[in-house]
BAKOL-723301 format. One record per residue: residue in one letter; x, y, z of N, C-alpha, C, O in turn. Coordinates in steps of 0.001 Angstrom, whole numbers, plus 500000, padded with zeros to 6 digits. Last residue first. Example, Ala and Ser with C-alpha at 12.3 -4.5 7.8 and 13.67 -1.06 7.14 Angstrom:
2
S512850497750507080513670498940507140512900500030507870513409501138508039 A513190494310507800512300495500507800513200496700507800514236496681508465 
This chain:
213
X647881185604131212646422185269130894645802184232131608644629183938131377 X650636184830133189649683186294133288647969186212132155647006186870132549 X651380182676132591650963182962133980650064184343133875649027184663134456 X652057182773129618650684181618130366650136182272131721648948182422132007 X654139184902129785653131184737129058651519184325129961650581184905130508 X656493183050131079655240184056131694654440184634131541653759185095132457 X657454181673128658657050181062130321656187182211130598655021182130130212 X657947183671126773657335182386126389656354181748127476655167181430127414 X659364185659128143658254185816128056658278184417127602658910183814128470 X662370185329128797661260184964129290659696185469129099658971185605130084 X663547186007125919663807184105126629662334184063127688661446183216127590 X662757188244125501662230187537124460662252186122125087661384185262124935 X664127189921127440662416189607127330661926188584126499660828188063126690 X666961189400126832666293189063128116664864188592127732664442187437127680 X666317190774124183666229189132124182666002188288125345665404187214125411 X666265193543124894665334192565124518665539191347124470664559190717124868 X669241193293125729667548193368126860666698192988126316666051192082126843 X671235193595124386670949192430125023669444192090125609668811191056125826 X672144196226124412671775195272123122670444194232123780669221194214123640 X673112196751126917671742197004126056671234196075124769670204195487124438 X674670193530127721674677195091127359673154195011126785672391194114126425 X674635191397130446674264191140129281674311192997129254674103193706130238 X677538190454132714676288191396132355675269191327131172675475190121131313 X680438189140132619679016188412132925678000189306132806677036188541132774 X682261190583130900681854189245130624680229188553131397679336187840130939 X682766193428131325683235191982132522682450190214132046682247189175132675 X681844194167129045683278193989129095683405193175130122684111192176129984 X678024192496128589679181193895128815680869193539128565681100192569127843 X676947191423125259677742191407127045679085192379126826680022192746126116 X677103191435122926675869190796123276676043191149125251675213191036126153 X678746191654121137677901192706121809677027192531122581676204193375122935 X678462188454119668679248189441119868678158190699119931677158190857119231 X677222185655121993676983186473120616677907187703120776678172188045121929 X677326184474124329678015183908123512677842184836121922678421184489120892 X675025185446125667676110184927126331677247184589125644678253184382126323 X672851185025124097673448186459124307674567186324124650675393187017124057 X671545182599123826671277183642122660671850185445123042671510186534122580 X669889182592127324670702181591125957670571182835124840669773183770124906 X670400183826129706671503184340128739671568183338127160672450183229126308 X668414182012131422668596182876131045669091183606130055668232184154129365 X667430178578130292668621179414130824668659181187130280668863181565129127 X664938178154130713665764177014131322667335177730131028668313177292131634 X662224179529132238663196179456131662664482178609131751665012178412132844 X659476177723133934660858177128134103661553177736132354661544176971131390 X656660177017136200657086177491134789658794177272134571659257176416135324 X656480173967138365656292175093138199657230175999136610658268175548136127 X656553171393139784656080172169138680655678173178138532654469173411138548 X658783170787141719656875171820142082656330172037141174655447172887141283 X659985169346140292660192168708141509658236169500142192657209169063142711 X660490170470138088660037169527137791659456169113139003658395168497138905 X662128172753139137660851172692138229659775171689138145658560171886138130 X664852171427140075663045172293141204661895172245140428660820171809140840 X665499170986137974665356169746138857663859170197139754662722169783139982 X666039172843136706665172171682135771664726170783136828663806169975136705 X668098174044138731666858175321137942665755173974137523664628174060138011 X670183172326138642669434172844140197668154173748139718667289174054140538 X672102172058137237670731170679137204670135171512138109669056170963138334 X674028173997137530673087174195136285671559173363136003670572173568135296 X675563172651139186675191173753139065673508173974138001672284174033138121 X676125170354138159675505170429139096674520171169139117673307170962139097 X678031171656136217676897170330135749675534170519136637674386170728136245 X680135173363137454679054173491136036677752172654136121676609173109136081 X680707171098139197680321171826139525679377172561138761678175172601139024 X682243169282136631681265168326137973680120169760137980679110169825137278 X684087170787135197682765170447134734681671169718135999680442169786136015 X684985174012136907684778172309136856683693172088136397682617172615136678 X684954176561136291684392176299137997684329174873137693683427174349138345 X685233177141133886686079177442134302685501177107136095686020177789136979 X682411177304132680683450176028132440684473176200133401684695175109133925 X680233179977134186681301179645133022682308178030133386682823177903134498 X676851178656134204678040179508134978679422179106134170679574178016133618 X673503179114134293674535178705133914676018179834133834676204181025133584 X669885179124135307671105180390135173672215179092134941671834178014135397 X666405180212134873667699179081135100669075179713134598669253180566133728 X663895181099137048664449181452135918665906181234136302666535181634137281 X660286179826137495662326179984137972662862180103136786662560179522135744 X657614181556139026658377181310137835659883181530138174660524182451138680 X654754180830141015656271181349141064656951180712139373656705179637138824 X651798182419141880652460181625140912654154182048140517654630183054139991 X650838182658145233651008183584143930651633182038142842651786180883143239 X649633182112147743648378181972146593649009182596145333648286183032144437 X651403181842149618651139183155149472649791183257148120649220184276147731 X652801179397149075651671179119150149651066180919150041649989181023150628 X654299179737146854653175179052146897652133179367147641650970179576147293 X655980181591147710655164182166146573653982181142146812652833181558146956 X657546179292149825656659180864150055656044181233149609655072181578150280 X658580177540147632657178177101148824656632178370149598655454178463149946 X660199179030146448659149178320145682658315178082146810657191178580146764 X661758179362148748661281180292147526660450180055147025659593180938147011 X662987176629149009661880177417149996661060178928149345659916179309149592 X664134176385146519662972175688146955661866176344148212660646176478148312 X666158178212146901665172177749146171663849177694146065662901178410145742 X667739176780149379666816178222149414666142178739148087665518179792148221 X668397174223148281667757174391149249666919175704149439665701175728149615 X670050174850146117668682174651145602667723175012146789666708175703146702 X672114176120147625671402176864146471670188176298146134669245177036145852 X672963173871149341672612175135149654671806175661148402670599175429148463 X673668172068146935672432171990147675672038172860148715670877172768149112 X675892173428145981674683173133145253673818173110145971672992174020145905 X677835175943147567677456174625148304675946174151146969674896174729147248 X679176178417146097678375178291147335677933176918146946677627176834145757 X680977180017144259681264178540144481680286177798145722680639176729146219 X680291182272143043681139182502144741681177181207144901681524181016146066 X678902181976141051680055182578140461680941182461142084682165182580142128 X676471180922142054677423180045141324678580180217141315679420179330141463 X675264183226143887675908182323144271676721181085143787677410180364144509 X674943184493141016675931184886142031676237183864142842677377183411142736 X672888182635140422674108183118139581674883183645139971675939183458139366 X670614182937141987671147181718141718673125181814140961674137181134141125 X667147184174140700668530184152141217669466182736141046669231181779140309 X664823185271139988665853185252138762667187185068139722668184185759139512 X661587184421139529662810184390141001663284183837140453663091182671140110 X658789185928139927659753185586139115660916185753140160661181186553141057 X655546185497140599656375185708140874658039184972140247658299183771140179 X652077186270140638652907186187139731654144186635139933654372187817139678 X650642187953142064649810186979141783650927186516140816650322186322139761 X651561189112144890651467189278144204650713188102143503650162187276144231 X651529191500147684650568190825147153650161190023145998648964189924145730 X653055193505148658652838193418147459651688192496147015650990192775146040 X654205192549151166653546194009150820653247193903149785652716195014149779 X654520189642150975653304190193152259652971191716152023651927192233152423 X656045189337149814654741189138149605653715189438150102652511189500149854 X658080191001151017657911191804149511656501190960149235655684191558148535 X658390189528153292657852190469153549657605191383152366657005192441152554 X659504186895152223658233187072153133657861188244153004656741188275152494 X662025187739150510661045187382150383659496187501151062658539188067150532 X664463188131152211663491189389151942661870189032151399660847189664151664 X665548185726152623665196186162153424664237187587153290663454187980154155 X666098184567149793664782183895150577664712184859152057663663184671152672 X667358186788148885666260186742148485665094186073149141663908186394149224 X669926186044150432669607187336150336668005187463149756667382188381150291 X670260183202149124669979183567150683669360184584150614668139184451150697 X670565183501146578669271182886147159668925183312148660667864183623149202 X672243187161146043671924185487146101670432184976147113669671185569147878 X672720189968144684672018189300145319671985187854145126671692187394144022 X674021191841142893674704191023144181673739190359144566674400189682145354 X671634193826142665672682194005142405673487192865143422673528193064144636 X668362193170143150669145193821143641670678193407143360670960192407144019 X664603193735142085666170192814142116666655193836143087666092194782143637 X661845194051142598662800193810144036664064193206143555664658192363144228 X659545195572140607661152194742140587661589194826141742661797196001142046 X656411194942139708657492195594140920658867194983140787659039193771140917 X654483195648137624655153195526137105656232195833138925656671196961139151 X650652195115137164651881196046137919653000195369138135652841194375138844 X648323194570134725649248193986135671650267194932135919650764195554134980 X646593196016133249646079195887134982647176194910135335646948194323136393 X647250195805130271647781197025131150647514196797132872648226197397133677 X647699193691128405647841193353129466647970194843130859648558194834131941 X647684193579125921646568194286126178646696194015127715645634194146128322 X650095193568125116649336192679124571648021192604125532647467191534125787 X651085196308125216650855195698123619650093194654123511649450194403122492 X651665196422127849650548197187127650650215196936126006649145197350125560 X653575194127128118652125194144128878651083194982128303649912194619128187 X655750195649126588655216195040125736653590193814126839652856192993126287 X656248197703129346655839198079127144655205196840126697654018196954126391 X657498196545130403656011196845130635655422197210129890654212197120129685 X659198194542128922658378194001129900657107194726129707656062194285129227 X661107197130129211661128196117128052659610195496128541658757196377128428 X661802197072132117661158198298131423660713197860129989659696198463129646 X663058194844131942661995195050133133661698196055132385660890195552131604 X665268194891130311664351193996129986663217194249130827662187193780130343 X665973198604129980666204197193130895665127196639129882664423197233129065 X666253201317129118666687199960127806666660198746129022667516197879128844 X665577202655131296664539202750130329665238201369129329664466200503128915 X668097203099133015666566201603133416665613201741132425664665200964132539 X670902201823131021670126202656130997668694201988131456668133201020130941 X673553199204132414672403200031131134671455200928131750671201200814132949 X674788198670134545675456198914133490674539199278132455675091199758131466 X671777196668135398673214196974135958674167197301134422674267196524133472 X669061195946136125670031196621135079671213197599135534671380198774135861 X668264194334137734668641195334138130669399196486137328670040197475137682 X668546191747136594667081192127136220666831193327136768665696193792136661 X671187190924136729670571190681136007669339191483135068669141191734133879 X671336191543139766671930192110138694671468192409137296671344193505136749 X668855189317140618670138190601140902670417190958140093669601190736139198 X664865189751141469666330189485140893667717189429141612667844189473142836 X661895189215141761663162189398142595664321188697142179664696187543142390 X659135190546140809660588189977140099661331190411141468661362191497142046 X655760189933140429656857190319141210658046190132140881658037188985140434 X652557191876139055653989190561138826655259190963139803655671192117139912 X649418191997140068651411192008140526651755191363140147651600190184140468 X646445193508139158647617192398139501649015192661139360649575193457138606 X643813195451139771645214195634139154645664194265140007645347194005141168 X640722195084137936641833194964139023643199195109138561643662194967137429 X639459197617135589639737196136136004640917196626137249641573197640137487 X636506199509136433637753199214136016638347198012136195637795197246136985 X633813199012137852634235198470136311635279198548135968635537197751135067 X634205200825140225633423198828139573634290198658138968635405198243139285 X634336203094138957635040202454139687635514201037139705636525200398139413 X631713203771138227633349203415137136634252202894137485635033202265136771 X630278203924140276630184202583139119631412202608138386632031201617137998 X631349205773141707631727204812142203631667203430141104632401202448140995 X630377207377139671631701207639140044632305206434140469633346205966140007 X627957207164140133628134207412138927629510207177138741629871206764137639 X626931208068142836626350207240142339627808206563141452628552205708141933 X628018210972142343628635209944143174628684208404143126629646207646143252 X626207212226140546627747211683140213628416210957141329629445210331141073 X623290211549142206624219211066140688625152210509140189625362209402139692 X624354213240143774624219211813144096624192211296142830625116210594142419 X624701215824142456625746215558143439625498213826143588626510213130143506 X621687215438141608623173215692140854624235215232141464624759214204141035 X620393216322144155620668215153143077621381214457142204621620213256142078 X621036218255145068621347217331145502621437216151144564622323215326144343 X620252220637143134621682220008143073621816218871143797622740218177143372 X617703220523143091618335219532142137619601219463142155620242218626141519 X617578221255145916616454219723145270617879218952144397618591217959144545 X617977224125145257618603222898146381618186221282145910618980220385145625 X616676224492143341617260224359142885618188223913143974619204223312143621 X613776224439145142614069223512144113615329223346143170615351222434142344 X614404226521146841614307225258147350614591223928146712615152222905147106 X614293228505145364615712228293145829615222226834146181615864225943145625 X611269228421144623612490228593143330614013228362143660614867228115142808 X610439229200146751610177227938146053611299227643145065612008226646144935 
């Protein structure tokens, strides 16, 4: 009798905590994706990946109580619109995300590539995240004087124009408040240095803030 019943009660127990296990489960919160598909930029290139603005980022998610969002960087060093609208599909399709940042554009400035090429794959950027149920954020890039003011001009209308065009969130230039400050950038002139990373975070959080509460 005495074994039988202490069979009894371990079963119970055992269902209990199973029971018990799975409720915590429940209750944790979901985890959400922010997605960043960068280059360089957001690939921390030339700094340490603990002083990046992306590592910057997840620190300050978990300060503003934001810990159930997951943090994936798909930059990549060199990367242009092309290079991005083609990887795209399949980083949404594994990731799933609910919140997507698409920091390109600046390489293809600095290689003189065609404006309306650049917005063109853009835009389709923007209409992928869309139709994928995520929220896309463009982040606006400006290119040195030295490529013609026409081109500069152009250049630079292609970030305010899409925005407006899908409404959608819209840093309106990456590097403001670094690009031009001393230490602020590496020796090749176009990188932003450690220094620099927080302020990366500081230009875009304002915009992505909203998307993530």
């Amino acid at each position: 009798m005495d074994t039988v019943f202490l069979r009894l009660r371990s079963i119970v127990f055992i269902v209990f905590l199973c029971v018990f296990t799975q409720s915590q489960a429940d209750e944790s919160p979901a985890s959400n994706t922010l997605l960043i598909v960068g280059d360089s930029l957001s690939a921390a290139h030339g700094v340490q990946t603990e002083e990046a603005w992306v590592t910057l980022l997840r620190g300050r998610l978990d300060a503003e109580g934001l810990e159930n969002w997951e943090v994936v960087n798909a930059s990549i060093g060199g990367e242009t619109t092309d290079g991005g609208l083609r990887r795209l599909p399949e980083l949404l399709q594994k990731h799933d995300p609910e919140v997507v940042v698409i920091e390109l554009g600046g390489n293809d400035g600095l290689r003189g590539f065609p404006p309306n090429v650049i917005e063109k794959n853009l835009a389709r950027m923007i209409e992928h995240v869309r139709n994928a149920g995520a929220h896309p954020l463009l982040v606006g890039m400006q290119i040195p004087p030295n490529y013609g003011e026409r081109y500069t001009r152009i250049f630079a209308g292609i970030f305010p124009k899409l925005a407006e065009r899908y409404d959608t969130g819209l840093v309106e230039f990456f590097l403001e408040g670094i690009y031009d400050q001393d230490g602020m950038m590496q020796p090749d002139g176009i990188h932003p240095s450690a220094a620099a990373q927080s302020q990366l975070l500081a230009n875009i959080w304002p915009e992505l803030e909203p998307l993530l509460k």
